[in-house]
N, C-alpha and C positions, 0 to 999 in steps of 0.2 A: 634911245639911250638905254633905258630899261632892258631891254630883249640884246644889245649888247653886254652890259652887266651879267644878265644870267645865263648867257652863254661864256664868257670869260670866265664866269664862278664855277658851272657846270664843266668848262674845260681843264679848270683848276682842280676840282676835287680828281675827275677822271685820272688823270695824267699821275694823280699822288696814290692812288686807285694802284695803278698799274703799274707804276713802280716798286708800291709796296708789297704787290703780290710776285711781282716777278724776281725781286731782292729777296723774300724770304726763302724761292723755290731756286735760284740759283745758286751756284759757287760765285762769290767774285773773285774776278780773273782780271790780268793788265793784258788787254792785248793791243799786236800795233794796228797803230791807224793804218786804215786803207783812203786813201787822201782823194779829191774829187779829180778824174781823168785818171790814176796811177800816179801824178806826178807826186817828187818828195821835197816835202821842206828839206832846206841847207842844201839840196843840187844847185849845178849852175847853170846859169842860162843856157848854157851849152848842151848842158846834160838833159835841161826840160827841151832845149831844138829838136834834141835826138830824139827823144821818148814822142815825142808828137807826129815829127814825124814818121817815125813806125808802125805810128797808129795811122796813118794816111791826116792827120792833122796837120795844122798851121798855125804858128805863135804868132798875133800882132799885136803890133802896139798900140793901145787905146790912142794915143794921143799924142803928140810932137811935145805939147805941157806936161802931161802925167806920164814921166821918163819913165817910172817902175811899173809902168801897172800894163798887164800883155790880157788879150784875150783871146781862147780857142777858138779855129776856127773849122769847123769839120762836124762829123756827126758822132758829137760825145753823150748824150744822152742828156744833156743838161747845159745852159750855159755859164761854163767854166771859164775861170783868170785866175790870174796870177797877178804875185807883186813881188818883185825885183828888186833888192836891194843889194848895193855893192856886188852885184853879179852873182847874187845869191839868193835865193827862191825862199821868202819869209814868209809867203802867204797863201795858199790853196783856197781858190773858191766857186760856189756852185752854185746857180739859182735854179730852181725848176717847178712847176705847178705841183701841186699837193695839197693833201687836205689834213686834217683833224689825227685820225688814225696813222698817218704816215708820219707826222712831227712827233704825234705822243713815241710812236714806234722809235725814231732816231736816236729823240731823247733819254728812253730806258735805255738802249742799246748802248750808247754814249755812258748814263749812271753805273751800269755794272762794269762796264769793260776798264772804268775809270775806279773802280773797288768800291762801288755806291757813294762817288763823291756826291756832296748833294750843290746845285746850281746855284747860281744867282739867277732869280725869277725876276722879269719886270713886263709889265702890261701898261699898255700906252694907245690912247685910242684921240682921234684928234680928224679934224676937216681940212681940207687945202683946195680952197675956195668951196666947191659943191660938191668934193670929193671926201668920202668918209673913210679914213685911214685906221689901222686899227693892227697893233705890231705884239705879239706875245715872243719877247727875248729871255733865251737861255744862254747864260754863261757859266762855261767850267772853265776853272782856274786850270793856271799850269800841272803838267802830269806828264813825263817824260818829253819835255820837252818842248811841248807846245800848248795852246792853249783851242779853245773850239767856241765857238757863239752860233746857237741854231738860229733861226728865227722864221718864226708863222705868220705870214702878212695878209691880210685884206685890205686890197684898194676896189675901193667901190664895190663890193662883195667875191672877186676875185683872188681868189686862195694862192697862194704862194711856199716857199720854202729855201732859205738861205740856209748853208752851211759857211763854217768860215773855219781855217785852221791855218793857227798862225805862231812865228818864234817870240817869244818873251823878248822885251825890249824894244828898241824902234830904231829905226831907222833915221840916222846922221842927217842933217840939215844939209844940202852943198853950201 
């Protein structure tokens, strides 16, 4: 728990490290998001069929239950989904292995292009059974139109990396 702690604190000072230095040596700028696979929030289903498939990909559907939620199927670089609401693409998402330096990376890169908005941090560490879980989430509020949640995972010491970009509001109950 200890050498968790001071890895989480040492991850914490870094990341403000590096933001702080890369914020002072940059202009901030708004630029657009480049979203995970090219697909864009507010297309339609239709529009993400096409895009996928030109990429030699394939949209499916997680699940007969989970009517919104599609996932890539092809070689995107990462495994990407989506979520569908009213036939309209609210959600862009991507998981893939990474480490330390790749989330700090995402993170600034996400800070300036967003005019050095600064995040909502939350660190969250916890066991599920004999499995030690351990989540550092970054949330930036809305900013042209979408909002984005990083997140840095370790299950069992297995490094990960979510991105999430999504339309403000939510989707109608049927």
């Amino acid at each position: 728990m200890k050498r968790t702690n001071n890895y989480l604190t040492r991850f914490t000072l870094t990341l403000s490290v590096v933001a702080g230095l890369l914020a002072s040596n940059t202009e901030a700028r708004s630029e657009s998001a480049e979203f995970p696979g090219g697909f864009k929030l507010g297309s339609s289903l239709e529009e993400a069929q096409r895009h996928a498939t030109s990429r030699g990909w394939e949209l499916v559907r997680l699940s007969p239950e989970l009517l919104g939620q599609w996932e890539v199927e092809g070689n995107t670089g990462a495994e990407v989904g989506l979520f569908v609401c009213d036939d309209t693409v609210t959600s862009v998402h991507q998981y893939k292995p990474g480490d330390l330096d790749e989330f700090a990376r995402i993170v600034t890169e996400l800070r300036i292009a967003r005019r050095q908005m600064e995040p909502n941090i939350q660190v969250v560490t916890f066991a599920s059974g004999a499995t030690q879980i351990s989540n550092v989430d970054v949330r930036f509020e809305e900013l042209g139109g979408h909002k984005v949640n990083v997140q840095l995972s370790s299950t069992a010491g297995r490094l990960g990396i979510s991105t999430n970009y999504f339309m403000g509001g939510g989707c109608p109950k049927p």
